[in-house]
N, C-alpha and C positions, 0 to 999 in steps of 0.2 A: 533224390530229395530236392526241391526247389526250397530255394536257397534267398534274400533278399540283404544287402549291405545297408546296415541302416547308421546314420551318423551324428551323434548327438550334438550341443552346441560346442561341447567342453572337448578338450585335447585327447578324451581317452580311445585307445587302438580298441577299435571293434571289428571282433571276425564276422565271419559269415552268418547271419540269423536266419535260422527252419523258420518259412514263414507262419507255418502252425505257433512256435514262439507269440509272433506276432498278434496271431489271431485271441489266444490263450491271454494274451494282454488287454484287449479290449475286454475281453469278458469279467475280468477284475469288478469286482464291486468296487463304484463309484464312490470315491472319497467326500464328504461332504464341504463345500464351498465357504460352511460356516470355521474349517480348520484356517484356512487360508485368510478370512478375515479377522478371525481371532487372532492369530500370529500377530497380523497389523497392530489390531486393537494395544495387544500386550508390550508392544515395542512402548508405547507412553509414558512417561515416568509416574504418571497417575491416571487410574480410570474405576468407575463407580459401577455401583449395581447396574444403573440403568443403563449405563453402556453398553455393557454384557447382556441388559437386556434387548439392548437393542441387535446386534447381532445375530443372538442365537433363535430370537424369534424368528427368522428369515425360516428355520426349519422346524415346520410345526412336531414332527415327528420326533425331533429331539426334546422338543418342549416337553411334548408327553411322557419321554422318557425319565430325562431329569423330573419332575414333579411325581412322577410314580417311584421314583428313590428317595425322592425328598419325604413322599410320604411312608416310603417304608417301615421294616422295623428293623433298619439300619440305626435310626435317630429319634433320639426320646424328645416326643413332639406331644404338647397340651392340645393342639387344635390341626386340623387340616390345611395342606399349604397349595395355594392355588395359584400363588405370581411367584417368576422367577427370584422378582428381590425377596420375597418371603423365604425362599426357597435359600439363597444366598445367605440372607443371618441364622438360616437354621443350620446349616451344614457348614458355614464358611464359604471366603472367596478362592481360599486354594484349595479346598476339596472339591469342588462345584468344578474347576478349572479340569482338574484331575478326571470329574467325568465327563465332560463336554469333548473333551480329545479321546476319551477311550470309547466314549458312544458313537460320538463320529466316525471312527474307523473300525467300527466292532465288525460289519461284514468283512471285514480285511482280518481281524487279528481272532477272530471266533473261526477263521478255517481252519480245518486238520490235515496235516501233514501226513504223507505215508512212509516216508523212506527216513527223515530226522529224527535225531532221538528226543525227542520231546514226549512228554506223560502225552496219551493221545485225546482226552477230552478237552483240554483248554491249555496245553502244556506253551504251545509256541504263542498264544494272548498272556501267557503269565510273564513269559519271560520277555516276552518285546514291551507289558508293559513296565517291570521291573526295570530293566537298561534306562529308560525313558526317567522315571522317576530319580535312579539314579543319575543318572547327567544332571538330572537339573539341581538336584542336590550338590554334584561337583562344583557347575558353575557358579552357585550363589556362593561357594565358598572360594570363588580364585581370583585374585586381584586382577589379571587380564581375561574376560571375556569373549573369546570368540565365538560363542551364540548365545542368544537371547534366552533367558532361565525356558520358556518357553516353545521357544526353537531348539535347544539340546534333549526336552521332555517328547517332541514331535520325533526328533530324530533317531532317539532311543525306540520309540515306538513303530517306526518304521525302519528300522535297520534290516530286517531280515525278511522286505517285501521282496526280494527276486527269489526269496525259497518258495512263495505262493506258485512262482514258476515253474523253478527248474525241479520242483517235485512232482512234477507232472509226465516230466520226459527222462526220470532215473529210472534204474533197474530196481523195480520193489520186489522180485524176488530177492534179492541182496538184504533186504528187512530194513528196520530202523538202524542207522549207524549214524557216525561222525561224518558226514559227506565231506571231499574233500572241494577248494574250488578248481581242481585240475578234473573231476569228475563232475561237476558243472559244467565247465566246460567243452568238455567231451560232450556230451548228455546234448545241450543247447547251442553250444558255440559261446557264450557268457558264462562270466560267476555271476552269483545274486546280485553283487554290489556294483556291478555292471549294468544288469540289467534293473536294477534298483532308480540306477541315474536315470534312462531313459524313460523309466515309470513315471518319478518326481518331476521331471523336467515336463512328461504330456501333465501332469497336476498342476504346474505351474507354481511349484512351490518354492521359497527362495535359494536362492544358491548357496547359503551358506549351511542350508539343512541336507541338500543334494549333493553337494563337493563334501562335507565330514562322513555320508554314507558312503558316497563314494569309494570313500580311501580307508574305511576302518579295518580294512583286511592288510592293508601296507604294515609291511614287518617294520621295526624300531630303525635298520639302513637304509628305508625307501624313504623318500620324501613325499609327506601327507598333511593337509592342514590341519590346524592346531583341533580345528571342532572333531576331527577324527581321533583324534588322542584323547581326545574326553571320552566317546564314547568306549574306545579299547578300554578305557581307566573302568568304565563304568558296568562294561562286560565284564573285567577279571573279578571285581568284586561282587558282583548278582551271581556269577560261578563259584564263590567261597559258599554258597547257600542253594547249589544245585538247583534255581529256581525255576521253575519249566519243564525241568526232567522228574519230576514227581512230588506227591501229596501225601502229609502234609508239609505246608513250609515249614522247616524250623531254621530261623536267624540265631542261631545261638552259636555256631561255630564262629571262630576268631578271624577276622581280616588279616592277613600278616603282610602290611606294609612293606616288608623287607623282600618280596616277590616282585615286586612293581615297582620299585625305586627309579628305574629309567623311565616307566610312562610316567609318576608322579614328578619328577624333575622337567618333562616338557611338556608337561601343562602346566606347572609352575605350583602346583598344592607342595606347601612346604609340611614336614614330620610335625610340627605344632598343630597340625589342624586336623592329621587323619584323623586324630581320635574323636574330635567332634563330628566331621564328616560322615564318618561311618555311624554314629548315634542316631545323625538324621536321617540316613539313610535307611537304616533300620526301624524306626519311625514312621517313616512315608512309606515303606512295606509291609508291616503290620496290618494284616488283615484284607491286601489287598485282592487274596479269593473271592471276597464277599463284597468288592464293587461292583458287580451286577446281579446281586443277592434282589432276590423278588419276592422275598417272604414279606 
């Protein structure tokens, strides 16, 4: 097997990479450039329609997608919506937000997996974007911020790009299971969240979205930055609702707080606020099947 060392910028020990790995990486569907500028845009403490439209116009092909939702029958609309800011007061600025990242990464998060257990139509796009929705939910609610409401919704949403990977090189006779990352390992020389880094870092996307991927797999005695702790937080509770592993969703089972008490203590969400938290949480998942509803 030919074999290549490859070293990313960040301190983490990386074994040997199958350069087929390698190659399996560039074939990735290209992330769209409008994510990366968006991220910028949203750092602002204010920004307007036309900002956003200014942006996302860069890719006409998003254009046309947003406007074919805007005008779906997602949204009870009087007239046809033909500019992005028409499109904006119809649906909202954080709905709009919501699809602009799930369309930009839809060749990445519409692939299927053969060996994880995810519902196999759309199971691993539901759950990567659930996590996503959830972070960002967390952060608006945590008095210290270690990513931007924006940057925690990106990195929920890409958490689980090295499974694009190393499900390529498991043993799918073995079928759908809980992979572990010592059989990642095995399989590619990397777990996901390894080979996650060096994916984001060729994207050029910022570090604080790539170092909280990075470490989300770091048990509660390792040490891992705090954006990685949101999204643990943001996983256990999208797992209270099975979401990804099958259809339909139902959010009616109960979060119980008292499972996570050490992630909720080092991200700093105090017991006064789960209860809100999970509200909105459940909120901004409601009905999230049906954001790339084309009816």
């Amino acid at each position: 097997m030919t074999t290549a060392t490859v070293k990313p910028d960040s301190n983490t020990s990386w074994r040997q990479v199958n350069l087929d790995v390698l190659t399996r990486i560039e074939d990735l569907p290209s992330l769209s450039t409008v994510v990366s500028e968006f991220l910028e845009l949203s750092h602002r403490e204010f920004f307007s329609a036309k900002d956003f439209e200014a942006v996302i116009s860069k890719d006409q092909a998003l254009v046309a997608r947003l406007l074919k939702l805007a005008n779906s029958g997602m949204y009870g609309k009087s007239r046809s919506i033909h500019s992005i800011p028409e499109a904006v007061v119809l649906v909202g600025l954080e709905n709009m937000k919501k699809i602009v990242f799930a369309v930009s990464t839809e060749g990445l998060t519409r692939l299927r997996l053969k060996n994880y257990a995810f519902e196999p139509s759309r199971g691993y796009w539901m759950h990567s974007t659930a996590v996503g929705l959830a972070g960002r939910a967390l952060i608006e609610a945590l008095p210290q911020k270690p990513l931007h409401a924006e940057e925690a919704f990106v990195a929920g949403l890409l958490h689980d790009v090295g499974k694009l990977i190393t499900d390529d090189f498991l043993d799918a006779e073995a079928g759908k299971r809980n992979v572990t990352l010592d059989e990642e390992a095995e399989a590619v020389g990397l777990n996901h969240a390894e080979l996650a880094e060096y994916i984001l870092g060729q994207w050029r996307l910022p570090e604080s979205i790539i170092s909280a991927i990075r470490d989300h797999h770091k048990s509660l005695e390792e040490e891992a930055v705090a954006g990685a702790r949101v999204l643990q937080l943001a996983q256990a509770i999208v797992n209270t609702w099975h979401i990804g592993h099958g259809e339909p969703i139902d959010l009616s089972t109960d979060f119980d707080p008292a499972s996570q008490v050490e992630l909720m203590n080092l991200v700093g969400l105090s017991e006064s606020k789960v209860a809100q938290v999970i509200w909105d949480i459940r909120q901004n998942l409601a009905g999230i099947e049906k954001l790339y509803s084309e009816d």
